[in-house]
Structure formats: C-alpha cells, structure tokens
Steps between C-alpha positions, in 0.01 A plus 500: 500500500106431452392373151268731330309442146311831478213495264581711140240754365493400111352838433856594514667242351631634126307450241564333156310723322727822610822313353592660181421222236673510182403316165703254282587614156213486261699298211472214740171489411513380134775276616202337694293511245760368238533189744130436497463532118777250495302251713183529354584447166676196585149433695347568156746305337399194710123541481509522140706193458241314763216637280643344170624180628216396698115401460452902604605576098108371423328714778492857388337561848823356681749719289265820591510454845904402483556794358266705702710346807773608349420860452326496877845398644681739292243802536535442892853508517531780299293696702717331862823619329367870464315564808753300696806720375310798620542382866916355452630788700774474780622714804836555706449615839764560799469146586341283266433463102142457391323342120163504417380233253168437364130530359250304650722307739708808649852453695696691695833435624698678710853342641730660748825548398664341789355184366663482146790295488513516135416728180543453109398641184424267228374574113367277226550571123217724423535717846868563389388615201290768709787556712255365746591243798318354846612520835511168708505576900583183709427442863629229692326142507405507098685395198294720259460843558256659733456821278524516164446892358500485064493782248812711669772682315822330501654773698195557714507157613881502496472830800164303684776184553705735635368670692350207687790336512624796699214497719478126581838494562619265251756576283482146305517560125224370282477395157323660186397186285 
C-alpha cells in the first residue's frame, strides 16, 4: 500500500455559516443583567465607602471622577451584556455541536461529539426561577468544561444532553446541581 495525503479543496469544506444556529432564551438576558447590577452596586458600595473614609472626602474633583468611573464601567458593560447576548446562539450538526459567544471579542466553538466524554446541566437560584439552566460539554484532558451553553429551558437542555449523549456514545449519567 503507498501512503497518500491528497491536498483538500476548502471551497468545499462545510461551512459554519450554513449550520442552522439557534438562540438562547431571551430571559437569560436580565439574568445577566441582574448579575451585573449586583456587582456594580457592590462596586458602588465600595467606592463610596473609599470616598468617605479617605482624604478623597475633601476633593470634590476626586469624587466626580470616582463616580464618573463608576458610571463608565457600568455604561460599558451594560452595553457588552446587550450586544453580546445578540450573538449567544448555538448549533447541532450531524457530527458536532457549535456556541457562539461574544461582542467585540467573538468565539466560536464547535466540538465533535466523539470527543465528549461527559455532559451536565447545572442551574443557580435565579435561572431556576426562569426555569432556565446551562449546558456543560466536557472533552477529555480538562477538569472544567470545554463548552458551557446558558439561557436554555430546563427541558431543552434536558433533550440537547441527550441527545449527545446518544451520539458520543456515552451513556454516563450526569448531574443537575
């Protein structure tokens, strides 16, 4: 037998664009947003208690521009939550599972299913309150997961698992914490 490696033509390779992407349920947005208005007014919390206990309680110019950093930051991420939800959007194909994440840094994962040796479903206290969960794919070599999908119905989620544990080949159970 003669070894070959015959060149590929990536014009007709598939394309990523042509899989059939669907998006993560909108309530997962204000959950996002509920977790940032958490952090930033603990940020606030802090800057105000740095402003009033420190020599920055005698410069009005230092408490403007604390609080104008503070309304910056907030402002931005705001506007990163929204924009970024837009593109949150995953795809099952024949072979492989594929999320998109992201705004101004954009990510796209795609992992064959012959590589996941693990799947679970997790939910915190305000996405069970949604009826909303995330989907954790693991590959081997990693103790966190690989892919992590958010903002999917219980049951969705619950028929993604699966059906890729049926597809991977693993029949392992996994865990809804």
């Amino acid at each position: 037998m003669v070894f070959q490696n015959a060149s590929i033509d990536t014009r007709e390779l598939p394309r990523v664009e042509d899989a059939e992407f669907k998006g993560i349920d909108r309530r997962d947005l204000f959950i996002s947003l509920g977790w940032s208005a958490l952090f930033f007014l603990g940020l606030l919390i802090g800057a105000l208690s740095i402003m009033f206990n420190s020599p920055l309680q005698e410069h009005l110019w230092g408490q403007i521009l604390l609080f104008v950093g503070w309304m910056a930051l907030c402002g931005f991420s705001l506007l990163a939550t929204i924009k970024g939800f837009a593109n949150k959007k995953y795809a099952l194909r024949q072979h492989d599972i594929i999320y998109q994440k992201g705004w101004l840094w954009q990510k796209l994962t795609a992992i064959p299913f012959n590589r996941i040796q693990h799947v679970s479903i997790s939910q915190g206290p305000f996405e069970r309150n949604f009826k909303l969960s995330s989907l954790h794919i693991y590959t081997a070599g990693g103790s966190s997961s690989d892919l992590s999908i958010p903002g999917l119905h219980i049951d969705e989620a619950q028929r993604i698992k699966d059906f890729i544990l049926r597809k991977s080949g693993n029949t392992s159970d996994s865990d809804l914490s």
